[in-house]
N, C-alpha and C positions, 0 to 999 in steps of 0.2 A: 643509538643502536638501531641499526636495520631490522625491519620487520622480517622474520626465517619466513621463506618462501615454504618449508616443510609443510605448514599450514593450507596451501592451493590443497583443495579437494573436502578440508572439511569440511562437515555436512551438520546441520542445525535444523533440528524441526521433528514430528509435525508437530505445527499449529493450529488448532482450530478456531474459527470464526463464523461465529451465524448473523447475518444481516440484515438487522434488523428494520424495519418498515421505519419507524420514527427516526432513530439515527441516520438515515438516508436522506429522510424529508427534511431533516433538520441543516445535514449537510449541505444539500440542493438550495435551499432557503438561503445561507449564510454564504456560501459563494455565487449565490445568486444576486446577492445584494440587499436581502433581507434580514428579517431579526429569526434568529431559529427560534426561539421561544414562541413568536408572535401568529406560528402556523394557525392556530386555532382561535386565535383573535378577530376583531375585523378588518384589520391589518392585512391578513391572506397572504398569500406567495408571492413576490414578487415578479412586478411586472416583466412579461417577458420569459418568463420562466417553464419551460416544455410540459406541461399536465402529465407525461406520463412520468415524471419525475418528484410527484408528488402527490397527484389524485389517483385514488382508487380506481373508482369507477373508468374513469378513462385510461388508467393504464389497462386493466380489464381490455377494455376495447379494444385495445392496440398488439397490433402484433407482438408485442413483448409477453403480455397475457399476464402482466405484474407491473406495478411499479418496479422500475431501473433506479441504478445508481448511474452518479453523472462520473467517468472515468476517473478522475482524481480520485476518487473514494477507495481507490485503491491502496491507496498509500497508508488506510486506517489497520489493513490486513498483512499485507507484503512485507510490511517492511518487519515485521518479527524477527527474522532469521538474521537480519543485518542489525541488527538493536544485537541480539543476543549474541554476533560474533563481537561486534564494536565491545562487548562485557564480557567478553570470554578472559580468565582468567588469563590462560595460559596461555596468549599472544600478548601479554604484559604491555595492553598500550592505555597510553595517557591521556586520560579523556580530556585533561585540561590540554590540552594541545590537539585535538583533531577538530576538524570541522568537517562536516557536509559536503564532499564537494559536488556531488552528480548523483543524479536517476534518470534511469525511462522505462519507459514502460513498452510493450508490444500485448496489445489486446484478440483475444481470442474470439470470449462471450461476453453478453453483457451478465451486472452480477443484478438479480434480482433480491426483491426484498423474500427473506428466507432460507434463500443458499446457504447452506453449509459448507464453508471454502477452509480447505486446509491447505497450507504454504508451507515446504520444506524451502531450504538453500543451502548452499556451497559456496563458499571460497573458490573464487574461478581464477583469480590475478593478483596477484601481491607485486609490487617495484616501488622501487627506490632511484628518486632524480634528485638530485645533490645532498641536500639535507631533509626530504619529504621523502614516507612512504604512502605509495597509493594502496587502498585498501578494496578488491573490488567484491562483493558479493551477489550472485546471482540468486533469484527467487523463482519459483513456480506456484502458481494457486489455482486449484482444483474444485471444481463446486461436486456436491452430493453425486453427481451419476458421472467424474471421475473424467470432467471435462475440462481441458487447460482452459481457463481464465484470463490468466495475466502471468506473465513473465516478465521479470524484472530487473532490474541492474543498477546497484549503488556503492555508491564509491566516496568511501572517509580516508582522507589527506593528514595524514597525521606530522605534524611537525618538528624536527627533531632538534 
């Protein structure tokens, strides 16, 4: 059964997220190539890895005036609104049948550790190509003084 297109427009959120310095560092560390545990070890950050994305002191320094998160970190916050339509009741879809299929991102600011980011979204595209509906959801994420962050777009393939 075809996914009702009725649903384009509806809207999911807000969400709020504060972001926090260690889950950042930890982040950074672990697709950095490192052990996120191991921050405080003598192990340290991994080689390579931008200081202001994990040291204090030198994010301080930097024109960020905070440790940053590294862009992927997004996806810890964004994706709320799409988690919550993919569960929404009343578009009756089969979670054992959908997968993943797409995101991207368009970046605004950077998120610092602290930000207060709240993420609404909407249903912007629903279709149907033979026996697949595309499912698309759009995101916004907004930090404390009400500045777009990340805008976002993801898309669940449900298989019919």
């Amino acid at each position: 059964m075809a996914l009702d297109r009725r649903f384009i427009g509806r809207e999911y959120g807000p969400f709020v997220y504060e972001a926090g310095l260690e889950k950042m560092r930890e982040f950074a560390y672990a697709v950095g190539g490192g052990v996120p545990s191991t921050g405080y070890s003598a192990r340290g950050a991994p080689e390579g890895l931008h200081p202001s994305l994990y040291d204090e002191a030198a994010a301080k320094a930097s024109s960020y005036g905070a440790v940053i998160a590294l862009p992927s970190f997004a996806v810890t916050f964004a994706i709320a609104p799409f988690g919550r339509a993919c569960a929404d009741p009343e578009l009756c879809l089969n979670l054992l049948r959908l997968v993943h299929g797409e995101q991207s991102f368009e970046f605004f600011e950077v998120v610092r550790a602290g930000d207060r980011l709240t993420t609404t979204g909407k249903i912007t595209d629903i279709t149907t190509k033979r026996s697949l509906d595309f499912l698309e959801v759009t995101t916004e994420s907004k930090n404390q003084h009400g500045a777009l962050v990340v805008r976002a777009k993801w898309t669940a393939i449900i298989r019919g």
